[in-house]
GUSE-794923 format. One record per atom (N, C-alpha, C): residue in one letter; atom name; x negated, y, z. Coordinates in steps of 0.2 Angstrom, whole numbers, padded with zeros to 4 digits. Layout:
REM residues N
@residu: a | atome: CA | x: X | y: Y | z: Z
...
***
This chain:
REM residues 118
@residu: x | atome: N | x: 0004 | y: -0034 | z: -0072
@residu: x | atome: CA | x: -0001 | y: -0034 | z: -0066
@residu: x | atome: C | x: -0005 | y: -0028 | z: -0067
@residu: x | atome: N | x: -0005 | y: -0023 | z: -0061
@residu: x | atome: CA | x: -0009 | y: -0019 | z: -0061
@residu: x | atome: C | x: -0013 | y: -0019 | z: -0056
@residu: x | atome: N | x: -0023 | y: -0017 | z: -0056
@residu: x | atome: CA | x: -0025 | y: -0016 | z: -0052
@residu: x | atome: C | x: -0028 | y: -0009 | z: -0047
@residu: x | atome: N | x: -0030 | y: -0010 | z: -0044
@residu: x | atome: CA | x: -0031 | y: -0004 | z: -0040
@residu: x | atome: C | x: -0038 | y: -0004 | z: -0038
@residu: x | atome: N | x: -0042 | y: -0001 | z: -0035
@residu: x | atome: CA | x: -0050 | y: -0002 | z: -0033
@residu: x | atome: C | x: -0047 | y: 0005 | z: -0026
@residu: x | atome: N | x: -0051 | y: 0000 | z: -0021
@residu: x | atome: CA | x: -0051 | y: 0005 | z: -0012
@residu: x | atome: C | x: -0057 | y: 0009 | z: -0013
@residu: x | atome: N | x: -0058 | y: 0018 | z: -0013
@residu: x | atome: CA | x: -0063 | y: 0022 | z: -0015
@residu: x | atome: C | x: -0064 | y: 0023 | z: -0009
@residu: x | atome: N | x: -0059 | y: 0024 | z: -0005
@residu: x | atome: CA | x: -0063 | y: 0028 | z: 0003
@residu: x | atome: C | x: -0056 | y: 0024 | z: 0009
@residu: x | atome: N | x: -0059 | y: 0025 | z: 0012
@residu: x | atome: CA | x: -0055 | y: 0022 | z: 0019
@residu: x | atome: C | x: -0057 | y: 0029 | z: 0026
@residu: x | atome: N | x: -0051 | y: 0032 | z: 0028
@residu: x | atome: CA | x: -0051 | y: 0035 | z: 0031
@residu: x | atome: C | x: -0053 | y: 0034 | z: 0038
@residu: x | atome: N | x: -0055 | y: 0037 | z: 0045
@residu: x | atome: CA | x: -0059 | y: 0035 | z: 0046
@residu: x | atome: C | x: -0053 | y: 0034 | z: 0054
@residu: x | atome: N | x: -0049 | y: 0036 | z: 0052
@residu: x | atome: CA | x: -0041 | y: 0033 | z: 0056
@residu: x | atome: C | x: -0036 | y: 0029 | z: 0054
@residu: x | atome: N | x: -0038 | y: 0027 | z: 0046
@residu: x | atome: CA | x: -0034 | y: 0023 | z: 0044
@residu: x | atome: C | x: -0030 | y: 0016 | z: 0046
@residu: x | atome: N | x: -0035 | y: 0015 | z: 0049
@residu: x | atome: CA | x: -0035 | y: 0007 | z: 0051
@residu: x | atome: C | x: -0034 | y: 0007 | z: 0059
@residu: x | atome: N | x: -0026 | y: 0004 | z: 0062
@residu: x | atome: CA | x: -0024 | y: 0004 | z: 0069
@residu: x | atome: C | x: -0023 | y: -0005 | z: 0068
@residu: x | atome: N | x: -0026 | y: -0007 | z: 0073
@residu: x | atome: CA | x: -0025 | y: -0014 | z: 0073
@residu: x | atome: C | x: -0020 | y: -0016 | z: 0077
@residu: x | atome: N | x: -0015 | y: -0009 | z: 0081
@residu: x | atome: CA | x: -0010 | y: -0010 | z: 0085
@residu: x | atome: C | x: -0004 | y: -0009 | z: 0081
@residu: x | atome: N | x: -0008 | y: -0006 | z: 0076
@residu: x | atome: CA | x: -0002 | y: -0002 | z: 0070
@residu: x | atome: C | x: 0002 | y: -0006 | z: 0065
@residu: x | atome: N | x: 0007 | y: -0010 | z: 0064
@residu: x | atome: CA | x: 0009 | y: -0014 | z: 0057
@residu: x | atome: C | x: 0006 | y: -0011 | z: 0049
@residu: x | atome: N | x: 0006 | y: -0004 | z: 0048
@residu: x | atome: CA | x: 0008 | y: 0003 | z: 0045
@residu: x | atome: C | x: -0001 | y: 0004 | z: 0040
@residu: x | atome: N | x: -0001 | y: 0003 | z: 0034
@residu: x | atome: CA | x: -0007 | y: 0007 | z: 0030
@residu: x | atome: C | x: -0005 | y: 0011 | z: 0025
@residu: x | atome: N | x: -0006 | y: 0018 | z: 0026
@residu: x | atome: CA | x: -0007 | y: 0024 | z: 0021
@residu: x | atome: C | x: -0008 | y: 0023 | z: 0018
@residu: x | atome: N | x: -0009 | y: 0021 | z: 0009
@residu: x | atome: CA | x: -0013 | y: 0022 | z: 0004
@residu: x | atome: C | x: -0009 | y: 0028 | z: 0001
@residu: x | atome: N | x: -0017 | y: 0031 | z: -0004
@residu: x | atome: CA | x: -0015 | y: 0036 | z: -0007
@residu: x | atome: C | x: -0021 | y: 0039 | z: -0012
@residu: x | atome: N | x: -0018 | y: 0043 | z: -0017
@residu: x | atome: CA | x: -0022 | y: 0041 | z: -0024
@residu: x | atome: C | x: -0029 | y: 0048 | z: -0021
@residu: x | atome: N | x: -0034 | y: 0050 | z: -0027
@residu: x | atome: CA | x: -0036 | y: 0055 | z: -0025
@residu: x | atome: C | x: -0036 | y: 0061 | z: -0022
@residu: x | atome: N | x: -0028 | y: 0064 | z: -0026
@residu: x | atome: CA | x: -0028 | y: 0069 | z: -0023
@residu: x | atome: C | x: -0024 | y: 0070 | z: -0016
@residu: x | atome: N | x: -0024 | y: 0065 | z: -0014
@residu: x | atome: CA | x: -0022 | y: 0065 | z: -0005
@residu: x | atome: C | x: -0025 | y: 0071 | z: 0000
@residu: x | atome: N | x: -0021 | y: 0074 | z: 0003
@residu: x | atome: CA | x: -0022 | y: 0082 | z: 0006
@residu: x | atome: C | x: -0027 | y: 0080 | z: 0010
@residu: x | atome: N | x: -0032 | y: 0084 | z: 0012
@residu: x | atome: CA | x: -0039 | y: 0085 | z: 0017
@residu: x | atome: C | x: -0034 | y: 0083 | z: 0024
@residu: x | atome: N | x: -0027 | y: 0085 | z: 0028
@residu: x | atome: CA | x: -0026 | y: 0084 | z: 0033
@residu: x | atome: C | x: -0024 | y: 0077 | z: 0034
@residu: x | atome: N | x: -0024 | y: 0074 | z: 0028
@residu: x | atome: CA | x: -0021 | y: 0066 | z: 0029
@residu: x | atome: C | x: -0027 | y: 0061 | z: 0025
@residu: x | atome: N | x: -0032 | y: 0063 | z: 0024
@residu: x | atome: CA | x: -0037 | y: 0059 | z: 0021
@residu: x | atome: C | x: -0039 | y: 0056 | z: 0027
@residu: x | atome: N | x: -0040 | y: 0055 | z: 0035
@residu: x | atome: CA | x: -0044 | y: 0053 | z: 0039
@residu: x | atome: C | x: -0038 | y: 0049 | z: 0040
@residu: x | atome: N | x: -0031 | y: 0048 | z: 0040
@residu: x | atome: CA | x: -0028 | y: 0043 | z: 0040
@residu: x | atome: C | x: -0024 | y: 0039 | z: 0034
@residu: x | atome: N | x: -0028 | y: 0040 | z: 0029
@residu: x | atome: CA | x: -0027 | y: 0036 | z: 0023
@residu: x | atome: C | x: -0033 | y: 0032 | z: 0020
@residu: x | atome: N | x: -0029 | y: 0028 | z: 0015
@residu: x | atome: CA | x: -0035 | y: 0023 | z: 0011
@residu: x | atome: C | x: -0034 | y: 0024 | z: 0002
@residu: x | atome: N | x: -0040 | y: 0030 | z: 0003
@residu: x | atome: CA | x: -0039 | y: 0030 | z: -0005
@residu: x | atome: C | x: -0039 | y: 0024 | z: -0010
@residu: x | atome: N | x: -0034 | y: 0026 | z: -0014
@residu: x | atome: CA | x: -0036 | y: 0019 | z: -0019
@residu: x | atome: C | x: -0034 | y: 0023 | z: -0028
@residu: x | atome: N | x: -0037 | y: 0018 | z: -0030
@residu: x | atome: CA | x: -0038 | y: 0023 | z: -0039
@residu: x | atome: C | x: -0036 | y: 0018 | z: -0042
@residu: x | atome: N | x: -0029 | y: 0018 | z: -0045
@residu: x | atome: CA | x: -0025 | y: 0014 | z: -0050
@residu: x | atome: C | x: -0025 | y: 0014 | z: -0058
@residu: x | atome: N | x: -0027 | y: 0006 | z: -0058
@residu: x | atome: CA | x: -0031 | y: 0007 | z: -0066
@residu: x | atome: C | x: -0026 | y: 0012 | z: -0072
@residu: x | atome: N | x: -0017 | y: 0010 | z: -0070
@residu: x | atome: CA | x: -0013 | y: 0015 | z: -0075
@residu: x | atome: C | x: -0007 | y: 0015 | z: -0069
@residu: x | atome: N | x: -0008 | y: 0018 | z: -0065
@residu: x | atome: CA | x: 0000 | y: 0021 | z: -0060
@residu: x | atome: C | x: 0005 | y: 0020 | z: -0066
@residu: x | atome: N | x: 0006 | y: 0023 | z: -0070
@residu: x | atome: CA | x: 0014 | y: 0024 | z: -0071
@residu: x | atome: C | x: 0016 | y: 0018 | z: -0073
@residu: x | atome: N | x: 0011 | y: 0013 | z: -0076
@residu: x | atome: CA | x: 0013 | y: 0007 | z: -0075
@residu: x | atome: C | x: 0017 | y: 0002 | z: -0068
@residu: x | atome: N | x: 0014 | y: 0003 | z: -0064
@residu: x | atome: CA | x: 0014 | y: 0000 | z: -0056
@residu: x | atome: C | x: 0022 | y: -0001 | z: -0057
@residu: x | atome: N | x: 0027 | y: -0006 | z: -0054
@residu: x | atome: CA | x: 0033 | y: -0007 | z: -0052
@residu: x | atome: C | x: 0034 | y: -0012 | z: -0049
@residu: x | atome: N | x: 0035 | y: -0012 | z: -0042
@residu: x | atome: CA | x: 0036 | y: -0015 | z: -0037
@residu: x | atome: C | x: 0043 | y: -0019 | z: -0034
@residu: x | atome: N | x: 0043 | y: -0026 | z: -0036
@residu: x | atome: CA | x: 0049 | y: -0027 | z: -0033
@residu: x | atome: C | x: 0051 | y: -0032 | z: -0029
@residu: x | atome: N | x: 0056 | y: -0033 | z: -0025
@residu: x | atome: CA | x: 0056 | y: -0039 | z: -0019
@residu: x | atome: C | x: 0052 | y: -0046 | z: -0022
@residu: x | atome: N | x: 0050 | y: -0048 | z: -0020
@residu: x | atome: CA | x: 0049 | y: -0054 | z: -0024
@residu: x | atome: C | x: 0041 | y: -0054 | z: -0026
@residu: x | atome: N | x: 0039 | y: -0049 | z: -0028
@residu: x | atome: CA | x: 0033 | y: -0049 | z: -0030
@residu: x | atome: C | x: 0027 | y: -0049 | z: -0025
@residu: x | atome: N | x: 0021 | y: -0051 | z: -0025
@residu: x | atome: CA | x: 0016 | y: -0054 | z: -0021
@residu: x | atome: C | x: 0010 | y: -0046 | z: -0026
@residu: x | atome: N | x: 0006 | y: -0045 | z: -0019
@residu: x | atome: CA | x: 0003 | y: -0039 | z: -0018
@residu: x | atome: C | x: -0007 | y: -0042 | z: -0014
@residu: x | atome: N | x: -0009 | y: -0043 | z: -0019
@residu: x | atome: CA | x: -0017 | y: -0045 | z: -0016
@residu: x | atome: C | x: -0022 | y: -0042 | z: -0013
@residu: x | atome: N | x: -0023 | y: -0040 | z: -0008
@residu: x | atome: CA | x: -0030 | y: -0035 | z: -0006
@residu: x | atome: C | x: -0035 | y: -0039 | z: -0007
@residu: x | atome: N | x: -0040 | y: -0040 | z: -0010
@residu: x | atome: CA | x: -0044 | y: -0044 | z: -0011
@residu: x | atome: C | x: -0041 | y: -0051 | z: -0012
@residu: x | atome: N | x: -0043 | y: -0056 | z: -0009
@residu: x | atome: CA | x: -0041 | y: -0064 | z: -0009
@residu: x | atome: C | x: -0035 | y: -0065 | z: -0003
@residu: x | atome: N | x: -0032 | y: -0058 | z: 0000
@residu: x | atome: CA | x: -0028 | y: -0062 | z: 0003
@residu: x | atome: C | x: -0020 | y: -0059 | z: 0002
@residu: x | atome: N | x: -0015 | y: -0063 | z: -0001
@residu: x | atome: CA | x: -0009 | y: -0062 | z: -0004
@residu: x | atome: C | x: -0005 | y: -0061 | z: 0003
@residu: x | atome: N | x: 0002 | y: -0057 | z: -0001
@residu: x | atome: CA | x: 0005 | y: -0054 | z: 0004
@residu: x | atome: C | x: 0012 | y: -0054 | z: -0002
@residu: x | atome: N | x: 0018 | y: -0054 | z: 0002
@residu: x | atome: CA | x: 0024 | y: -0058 | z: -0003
@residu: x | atome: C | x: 0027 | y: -0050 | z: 0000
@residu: x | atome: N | x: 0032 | y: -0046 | z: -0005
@residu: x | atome: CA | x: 0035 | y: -0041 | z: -0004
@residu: x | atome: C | x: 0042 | y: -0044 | z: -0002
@residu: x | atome: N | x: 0044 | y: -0041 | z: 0004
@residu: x | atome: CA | x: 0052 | y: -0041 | z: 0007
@residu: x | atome: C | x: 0056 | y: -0036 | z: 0005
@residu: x | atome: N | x: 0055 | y: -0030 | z: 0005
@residu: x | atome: CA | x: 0057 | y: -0022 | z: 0004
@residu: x | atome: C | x: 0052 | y: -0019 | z: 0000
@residu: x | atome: N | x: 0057 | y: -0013 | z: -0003
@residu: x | atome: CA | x: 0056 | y: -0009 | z: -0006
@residu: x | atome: C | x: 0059 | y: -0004 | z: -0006
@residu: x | atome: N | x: 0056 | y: 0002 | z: -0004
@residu: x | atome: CA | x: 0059 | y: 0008 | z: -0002
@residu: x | atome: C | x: 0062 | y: 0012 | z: -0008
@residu: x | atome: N | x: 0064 | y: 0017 | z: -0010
@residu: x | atome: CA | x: 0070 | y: 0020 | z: -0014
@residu: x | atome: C | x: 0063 | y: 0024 | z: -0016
@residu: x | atome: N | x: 0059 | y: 0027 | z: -0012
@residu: x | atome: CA | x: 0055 | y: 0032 | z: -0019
@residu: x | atome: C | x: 0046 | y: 0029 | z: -0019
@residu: x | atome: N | x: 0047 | y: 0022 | z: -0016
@residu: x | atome: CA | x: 0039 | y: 0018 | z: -0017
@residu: x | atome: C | x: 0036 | y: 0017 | z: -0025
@residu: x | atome: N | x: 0040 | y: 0016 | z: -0027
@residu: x | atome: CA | x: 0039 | y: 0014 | z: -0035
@residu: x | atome: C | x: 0036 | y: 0022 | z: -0040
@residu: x | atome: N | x: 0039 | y: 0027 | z: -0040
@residu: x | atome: CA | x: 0041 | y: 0032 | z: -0038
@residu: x | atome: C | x: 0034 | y: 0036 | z: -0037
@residu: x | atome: N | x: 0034 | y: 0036 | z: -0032
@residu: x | atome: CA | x: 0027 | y: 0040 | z: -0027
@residu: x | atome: C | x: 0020 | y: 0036 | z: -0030
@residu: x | atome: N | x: 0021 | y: 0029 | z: -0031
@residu: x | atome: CA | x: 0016 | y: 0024 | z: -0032
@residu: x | atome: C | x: 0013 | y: 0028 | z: -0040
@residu: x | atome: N | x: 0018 | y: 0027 | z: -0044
@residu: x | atome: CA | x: 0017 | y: 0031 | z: -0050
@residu: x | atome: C | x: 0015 | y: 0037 | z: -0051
@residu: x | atome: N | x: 0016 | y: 0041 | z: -0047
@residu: x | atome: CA | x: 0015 | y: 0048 | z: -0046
@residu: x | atome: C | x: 0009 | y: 0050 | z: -0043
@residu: x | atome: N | x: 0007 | y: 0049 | z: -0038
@residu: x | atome: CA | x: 0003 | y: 0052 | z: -0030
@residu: x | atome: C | x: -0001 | y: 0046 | z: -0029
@residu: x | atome: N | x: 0001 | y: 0040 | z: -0032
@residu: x | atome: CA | x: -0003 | y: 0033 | z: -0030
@residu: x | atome: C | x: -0003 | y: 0031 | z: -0021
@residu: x | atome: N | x: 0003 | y: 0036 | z: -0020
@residu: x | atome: CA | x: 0006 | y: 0034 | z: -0012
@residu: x | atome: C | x: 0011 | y: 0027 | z: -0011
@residu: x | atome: N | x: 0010 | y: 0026 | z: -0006
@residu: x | atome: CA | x: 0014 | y: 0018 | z: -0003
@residu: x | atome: C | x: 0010 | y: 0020 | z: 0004
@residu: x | atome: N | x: 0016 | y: 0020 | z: 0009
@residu: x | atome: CA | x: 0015 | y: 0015 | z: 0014
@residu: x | atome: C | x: 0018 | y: 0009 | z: 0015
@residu: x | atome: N | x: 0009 | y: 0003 | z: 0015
@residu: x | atome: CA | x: 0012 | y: -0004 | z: 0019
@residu: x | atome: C | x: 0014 | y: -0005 | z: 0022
@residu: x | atome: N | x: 0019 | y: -0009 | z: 0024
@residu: x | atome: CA | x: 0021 | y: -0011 | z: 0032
@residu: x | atome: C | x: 0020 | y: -0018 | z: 0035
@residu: x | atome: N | x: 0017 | y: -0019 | z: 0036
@residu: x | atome: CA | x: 0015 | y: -0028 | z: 0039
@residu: x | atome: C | x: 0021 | y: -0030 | z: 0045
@residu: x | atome: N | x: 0026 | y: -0032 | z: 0043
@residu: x | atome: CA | x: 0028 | y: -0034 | z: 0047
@residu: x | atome: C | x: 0038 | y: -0036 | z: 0045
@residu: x | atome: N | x: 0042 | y: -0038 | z: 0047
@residu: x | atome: CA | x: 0047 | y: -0039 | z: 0046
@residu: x | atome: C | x: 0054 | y: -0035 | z: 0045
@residu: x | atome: N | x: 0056 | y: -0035 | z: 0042
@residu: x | atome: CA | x: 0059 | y: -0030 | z: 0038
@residu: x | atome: C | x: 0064 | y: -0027 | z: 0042
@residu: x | atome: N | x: 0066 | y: -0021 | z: 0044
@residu: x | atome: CA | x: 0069 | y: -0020 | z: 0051
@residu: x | atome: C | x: 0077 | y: -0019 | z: 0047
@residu: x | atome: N | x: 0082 | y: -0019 | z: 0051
@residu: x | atome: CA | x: 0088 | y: -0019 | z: 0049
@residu: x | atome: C | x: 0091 | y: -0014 | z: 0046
@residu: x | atome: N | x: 0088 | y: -0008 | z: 0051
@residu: x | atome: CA | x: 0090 | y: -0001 | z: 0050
@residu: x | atome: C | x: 0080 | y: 0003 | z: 0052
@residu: x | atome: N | x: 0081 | y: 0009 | z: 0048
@residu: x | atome: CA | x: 0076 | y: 0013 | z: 0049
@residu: x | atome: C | x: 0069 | y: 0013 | z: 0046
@residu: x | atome: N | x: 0071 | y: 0009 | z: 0040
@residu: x | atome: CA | x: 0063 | y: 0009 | z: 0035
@residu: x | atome: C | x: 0062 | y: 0018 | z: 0031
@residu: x | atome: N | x: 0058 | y: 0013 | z: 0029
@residu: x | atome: CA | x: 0055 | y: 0021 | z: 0027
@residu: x | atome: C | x: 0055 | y: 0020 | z: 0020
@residu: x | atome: N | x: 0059 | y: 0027 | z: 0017
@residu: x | atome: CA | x: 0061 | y: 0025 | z: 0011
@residu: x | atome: C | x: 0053 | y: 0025 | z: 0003
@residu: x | atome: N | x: 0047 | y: 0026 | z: 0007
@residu: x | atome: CA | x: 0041 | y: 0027 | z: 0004
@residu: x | atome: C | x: 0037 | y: 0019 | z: 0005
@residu: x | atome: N | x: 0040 | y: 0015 | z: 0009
@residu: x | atome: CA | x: 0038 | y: 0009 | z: 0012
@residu: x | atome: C | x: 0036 | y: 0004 | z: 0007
@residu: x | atome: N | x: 0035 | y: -0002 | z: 0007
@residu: x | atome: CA | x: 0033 | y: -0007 | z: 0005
@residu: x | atome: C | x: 0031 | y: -0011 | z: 0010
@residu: x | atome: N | x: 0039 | y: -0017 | z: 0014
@residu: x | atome: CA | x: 0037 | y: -0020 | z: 0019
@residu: x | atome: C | x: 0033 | y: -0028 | z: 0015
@residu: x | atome: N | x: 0029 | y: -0032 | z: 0019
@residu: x | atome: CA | x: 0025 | y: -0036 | z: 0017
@residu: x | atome: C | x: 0024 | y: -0041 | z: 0023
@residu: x | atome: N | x: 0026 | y: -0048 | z: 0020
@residu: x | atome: CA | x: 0022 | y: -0053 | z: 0027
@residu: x | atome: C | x: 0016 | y: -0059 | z: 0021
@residu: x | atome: N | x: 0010 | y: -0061 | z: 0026
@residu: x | atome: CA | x: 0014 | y: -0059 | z: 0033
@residu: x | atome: C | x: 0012 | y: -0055 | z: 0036
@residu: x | atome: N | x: 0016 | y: -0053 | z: 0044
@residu: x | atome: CA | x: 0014 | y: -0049 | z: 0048
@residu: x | atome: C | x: 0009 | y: -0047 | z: 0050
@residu: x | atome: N | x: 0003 | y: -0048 | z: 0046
@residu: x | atome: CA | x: -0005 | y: -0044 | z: 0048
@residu: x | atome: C | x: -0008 | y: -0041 | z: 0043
@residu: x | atome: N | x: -0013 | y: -0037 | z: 0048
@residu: x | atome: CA | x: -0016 | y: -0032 | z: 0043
@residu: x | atome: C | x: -0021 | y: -0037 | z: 0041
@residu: x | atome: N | x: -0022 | y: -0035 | z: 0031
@residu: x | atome: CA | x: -0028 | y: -0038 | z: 0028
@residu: x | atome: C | x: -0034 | y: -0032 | z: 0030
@residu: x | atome: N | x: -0038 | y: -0038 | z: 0028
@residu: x | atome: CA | x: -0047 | y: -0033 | z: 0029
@residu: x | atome: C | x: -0047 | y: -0030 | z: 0025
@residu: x | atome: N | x: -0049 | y: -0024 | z: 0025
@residu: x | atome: CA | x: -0049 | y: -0019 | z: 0019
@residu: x | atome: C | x: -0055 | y: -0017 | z: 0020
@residu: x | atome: N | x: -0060 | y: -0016 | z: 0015
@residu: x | atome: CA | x: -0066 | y: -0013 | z: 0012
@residu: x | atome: C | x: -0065 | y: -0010 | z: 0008
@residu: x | atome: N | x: -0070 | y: -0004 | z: 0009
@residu: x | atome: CA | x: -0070 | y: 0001 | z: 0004
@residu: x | atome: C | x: -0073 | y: -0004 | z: -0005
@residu: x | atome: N | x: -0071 | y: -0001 | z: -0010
@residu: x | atome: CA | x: -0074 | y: -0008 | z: -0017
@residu: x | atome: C | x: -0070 | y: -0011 | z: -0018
@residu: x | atome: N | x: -0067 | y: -0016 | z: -0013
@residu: x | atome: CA | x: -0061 | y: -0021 | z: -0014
@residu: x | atome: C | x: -0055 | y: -0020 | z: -0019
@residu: x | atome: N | x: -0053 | y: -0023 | z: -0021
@residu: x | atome: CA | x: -0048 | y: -0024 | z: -0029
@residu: x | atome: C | x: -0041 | y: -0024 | z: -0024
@residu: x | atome: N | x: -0037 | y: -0022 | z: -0027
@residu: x | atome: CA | x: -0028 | y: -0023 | z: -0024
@residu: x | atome: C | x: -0025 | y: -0024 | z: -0030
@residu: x | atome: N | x: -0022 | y: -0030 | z: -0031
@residu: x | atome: CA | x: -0019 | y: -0032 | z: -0037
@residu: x | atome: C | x: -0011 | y: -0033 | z: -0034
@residu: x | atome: N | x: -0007 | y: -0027 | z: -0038
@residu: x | atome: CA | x: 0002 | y: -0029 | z: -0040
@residu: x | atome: C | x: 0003 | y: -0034 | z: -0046
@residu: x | atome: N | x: 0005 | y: -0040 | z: -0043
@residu: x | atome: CA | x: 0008 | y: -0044 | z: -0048
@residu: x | atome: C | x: 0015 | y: -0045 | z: -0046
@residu: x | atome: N | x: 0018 | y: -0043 | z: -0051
@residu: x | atome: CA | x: 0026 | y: -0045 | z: -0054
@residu: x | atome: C | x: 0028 | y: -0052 | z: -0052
***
């Protein structure tokens, strides 16, 4: 299990229309920082994300369906993932992805803990 803590919420991050959350570690570029949600992982290179595994934004869990080919990857790297709140589509994921139900966005605060449990 690793944690995470949310430092900044960008000020486009959050589309309530949108299934889709940005995260990304510090060094996330100035042109994508207004639609990203920094978050600071206690040891990334630990981080491994697998179908099956359940993902915490605060108190509210979320069960992993998919896992994109370079999320684990990026996660450990850049501390990037995109979430996707929504059902796993047949064709056309995003190989950065991490889809997640259920299908809604959790409430995100800046402070708040994100916990990857195995």
């Amino acid at each position: 299990m690793q944690k995470a803590t949310v430092i900044e919420i960008g000020n486009k991050a959050i589309d309530h229309k949108e299934p889709l959350l940005l995260f990304f570690g510090e060094g996330v570029t100035q042109g994508l920082q207004e639609y990203a949600i920094i978050q600071k992982i206690e040891d990334p290179k630990k981080v491994k994300v697998a179908v099956g595994d359940k993902i915490a934004f605060g108190e509210e869990i979320y069960h992993v369906t998919y896992v994109g080919q370079f999320a684990n990857r990026n996660l450990q790297e850049i501390e990037h993932v995109s979430f996707v709140f929504a059902e796993e589509p047949h064709e056309g994921k995003l190989g950065s992805s991490i889809y997640l139900t259920p299908a809604k966005l959790p409430n995100i605060s800046k402070g708040m803990t994100i916990t990857y449990q195995a």
